[in-house]
N, C-alpha and C positions, 0 to 999 in steps of 0.2 A: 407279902411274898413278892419275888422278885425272883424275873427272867431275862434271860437275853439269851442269842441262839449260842449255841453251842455251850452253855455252864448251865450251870445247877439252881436247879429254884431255892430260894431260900426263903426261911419261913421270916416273918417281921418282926413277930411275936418271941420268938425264942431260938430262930438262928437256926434250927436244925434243917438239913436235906434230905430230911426222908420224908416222901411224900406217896400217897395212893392217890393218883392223878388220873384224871378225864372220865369221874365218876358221872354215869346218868345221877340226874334229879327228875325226881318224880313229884307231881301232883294227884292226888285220889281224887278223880271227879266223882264220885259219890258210887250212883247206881253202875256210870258207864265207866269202870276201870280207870286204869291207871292210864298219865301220861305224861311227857314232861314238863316238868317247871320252864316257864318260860318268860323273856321281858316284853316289852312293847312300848316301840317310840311313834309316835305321829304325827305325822307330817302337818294337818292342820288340826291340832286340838280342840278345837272351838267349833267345829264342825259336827251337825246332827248324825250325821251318815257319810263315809266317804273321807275316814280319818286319813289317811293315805297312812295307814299301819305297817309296818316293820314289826314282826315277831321274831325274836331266835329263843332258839332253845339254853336252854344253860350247863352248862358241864361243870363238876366240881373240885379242885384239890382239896385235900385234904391231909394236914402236916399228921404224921402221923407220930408225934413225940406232945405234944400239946392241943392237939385237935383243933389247931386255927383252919377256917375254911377261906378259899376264895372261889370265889363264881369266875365263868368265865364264857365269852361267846367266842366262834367262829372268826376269823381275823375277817373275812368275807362281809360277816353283818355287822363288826362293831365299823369298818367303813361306812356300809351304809346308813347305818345309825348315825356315825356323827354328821354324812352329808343332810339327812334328814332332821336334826336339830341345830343345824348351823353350826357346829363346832370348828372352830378358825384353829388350823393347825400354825403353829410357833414356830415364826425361821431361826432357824440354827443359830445361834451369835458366836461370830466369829472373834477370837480373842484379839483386841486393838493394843496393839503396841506402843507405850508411852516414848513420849521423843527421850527420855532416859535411857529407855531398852535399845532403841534404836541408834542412840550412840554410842553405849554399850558395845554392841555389836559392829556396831562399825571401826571401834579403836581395836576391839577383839581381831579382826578382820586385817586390819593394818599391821598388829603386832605379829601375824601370821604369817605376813609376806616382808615383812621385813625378817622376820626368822630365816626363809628361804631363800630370798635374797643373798642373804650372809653365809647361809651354810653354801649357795652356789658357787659362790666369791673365794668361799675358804677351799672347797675341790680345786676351784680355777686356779687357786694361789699352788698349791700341793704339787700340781702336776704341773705347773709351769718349773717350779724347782725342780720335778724329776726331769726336765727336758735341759 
């Protein structure tokens, strides 16, 4: 599935946009009831005691034409989840201009003004006769 703000999630599975979205998940803790399902990343693994744990909870959509699910956390904890497992966010790559394009656009550019040039020339010519 796939979002972005303002459109419509769509499922991945089978395309459809119809969704029953921001379900609780629950887990049965046995005797003491229910609660939610939830992840957990930690800060040091390896650690006896004093994981430096991140828990969120999970929400779920659910496509409602094919029954694909996707999990989802908090935009709040999946930040700090990835600052808590290193996750190296990816710069932008800006698209780089081949010296082709760039000439390209520079004869474009030229052909431009020499258009205008001429159409200026041709008024100036026009009204020098009506004068």
């Amino acid at each position: 599935m796939t979002t972005k703000k303002n459109k419509k999630m769509t499922c991945v599975q089978c395309g459809s946009t119809e969704f029953a979205k921001n379900l609780r998940t629950v887990d049965s803790n046995g005797q003491h009831g229910k609660g939610h399902l939830t992840i957990e990343a930690y800060n040091d693994p390896g650690a006896l005691i004093f994981k430096g744990t991140k828990a969120s909870k999970l929400r779920a959509n659910v496509c409602t034409e094919c029954g694909y699910v996707m999990f989802t956390v908090s935009k709040k904890d999946a930040r700090d989840i990835g600052r808590i497992m290193n996750v190296k966010k990816e710069k932008k790559k800006t698209p780089k201009f081949k010296k082709d394009d760039k000439k390209e656009e520079k004869i474009k550019k030229n052909k431009i003004k020499k258009s205008i040039v001429k159409d200026a020339k041709k008024i100036s010519d026009e009204e020098d006769k009506k004068n």
